[in-house]
C-alpha positions in Angstrom: 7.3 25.4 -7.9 3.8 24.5 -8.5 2.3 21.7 -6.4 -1.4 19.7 -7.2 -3.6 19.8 -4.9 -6.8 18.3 -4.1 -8.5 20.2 -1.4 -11.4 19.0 0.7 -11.4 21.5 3.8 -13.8 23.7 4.6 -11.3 26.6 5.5 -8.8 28.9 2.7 -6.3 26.7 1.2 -2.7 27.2 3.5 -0.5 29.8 2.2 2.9 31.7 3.7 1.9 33.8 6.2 4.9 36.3 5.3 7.4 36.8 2.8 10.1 34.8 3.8 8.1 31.8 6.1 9.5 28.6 5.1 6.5 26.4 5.6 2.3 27.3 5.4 0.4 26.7 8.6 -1.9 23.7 8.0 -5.6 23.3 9.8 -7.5 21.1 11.6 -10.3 19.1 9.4 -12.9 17.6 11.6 -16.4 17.7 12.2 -16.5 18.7 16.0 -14.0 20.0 18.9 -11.6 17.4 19.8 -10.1 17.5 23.3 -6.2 16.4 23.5 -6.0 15.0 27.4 -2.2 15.8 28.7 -0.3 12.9 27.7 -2.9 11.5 24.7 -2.1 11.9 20.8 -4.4 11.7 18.2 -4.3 12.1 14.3 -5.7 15.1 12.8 -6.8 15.4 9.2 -6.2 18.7 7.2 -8.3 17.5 3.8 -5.2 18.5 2.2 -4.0 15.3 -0.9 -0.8 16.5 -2.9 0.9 15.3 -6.0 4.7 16.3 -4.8 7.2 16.0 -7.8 10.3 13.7 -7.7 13.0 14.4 -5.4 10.8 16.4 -2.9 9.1 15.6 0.4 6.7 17.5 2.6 7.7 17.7 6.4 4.7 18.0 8.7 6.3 20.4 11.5 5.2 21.8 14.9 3.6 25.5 15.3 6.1 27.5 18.2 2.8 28.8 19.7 1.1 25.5 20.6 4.5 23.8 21.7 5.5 26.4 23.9 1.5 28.1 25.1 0.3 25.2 25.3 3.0 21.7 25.6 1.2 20.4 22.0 3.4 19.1 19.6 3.8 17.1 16.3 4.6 13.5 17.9 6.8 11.9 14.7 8.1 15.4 14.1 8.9 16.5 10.9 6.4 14.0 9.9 7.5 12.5 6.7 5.1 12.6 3.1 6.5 11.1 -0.1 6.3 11.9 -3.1 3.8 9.3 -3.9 1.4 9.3 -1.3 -1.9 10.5 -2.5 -3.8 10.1 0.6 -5.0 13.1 3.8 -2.0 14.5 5.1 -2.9 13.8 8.3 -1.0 15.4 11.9 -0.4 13.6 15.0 -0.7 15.7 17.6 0.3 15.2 21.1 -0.5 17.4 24.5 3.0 17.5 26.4 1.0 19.9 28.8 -0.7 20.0 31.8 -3.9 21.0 30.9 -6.4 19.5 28.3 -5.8 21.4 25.0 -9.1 21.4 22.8 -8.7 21.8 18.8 -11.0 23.5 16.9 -12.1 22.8 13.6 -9.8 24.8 11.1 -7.5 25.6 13.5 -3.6 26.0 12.0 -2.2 23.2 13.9 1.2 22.5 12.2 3.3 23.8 9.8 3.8 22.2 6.1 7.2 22.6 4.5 8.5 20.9 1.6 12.2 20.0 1.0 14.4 18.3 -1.5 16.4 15.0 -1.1 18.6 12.6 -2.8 18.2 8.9 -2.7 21.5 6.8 -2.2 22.7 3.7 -2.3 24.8 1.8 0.1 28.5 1.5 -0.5 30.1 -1.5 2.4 33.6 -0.7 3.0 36.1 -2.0 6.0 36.8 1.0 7.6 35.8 5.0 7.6 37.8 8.2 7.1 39.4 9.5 10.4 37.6 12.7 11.8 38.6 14.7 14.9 34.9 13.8 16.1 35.0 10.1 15.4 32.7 8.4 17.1 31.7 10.7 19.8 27.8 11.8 19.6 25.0 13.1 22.1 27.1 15.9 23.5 30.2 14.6 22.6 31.3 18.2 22.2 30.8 19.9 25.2 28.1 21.5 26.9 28.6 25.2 25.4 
């Protein structure tokens, strides 16, 4: 699949670090060091605009290595981008950790995948199909 791009970083365009990686590692675009206090967020632009075709989304992910060196995360995680949003793919960033966590400009700071989806509509019925589950959710099923 082929995806436009408009590009307006000053770093290489993201690409698949290996063979089989299911999303590109996406960088910090800003003009000086911003530091992440423990507990603050911030967005964080990547100069990246895409034209994604129908049926497809882009999911702004976290990087392992920041979440678990460092407690920083993608806060709305997967981030969401439709298809018709044209604007800076921008990544909100939070610092879970103890320690103030400074990013860089251009570095990779979250992960870009993108994934197809079908729209639905709404059907109202009265009542559901029985399941052995039913109802039963947030660990419902046991603990191992």
């Amino acid at each position: 699949m082929k995806i436009n791009v408009i590009y307006s970083g000053k770093h290489e365009l993201p690409q698949f670090e290996t063979a089989q990686s299911a999303g590109m590692d996406i960088r910090a675009n800003i003009d000086a060091p911003l530091t992440l206090q423990p507990g603050d967020y911030t967005l964080i632009p990547t100069g990246i605009q895409m034209a994604l075709p129908d049926g497809f989304e882009a999911q702004v992910r976290p990087r392992s290595g920041l979440a678990f060196k460092h407690g920083v995360t993608v806060l709305n995680s997967p981030g969401t981008i439709d298809a018709d949003y044209r604007g800076d793919v921008g990544v909100l960033l939070i610092n879970h950790g103890k320690q103030p966590f400074v990013i860089e400009d251009g570095m990779r700071i979250a992960q870009l995948v993108i994934a197809q989806y079908t729209q639905f509509d709404w059907t109202e019925v009265n009542d559901l199909d029985e399941t052995d589950r039913g109802a039963g959710g947030f660990g419902s099923t046991g603990k191992q």
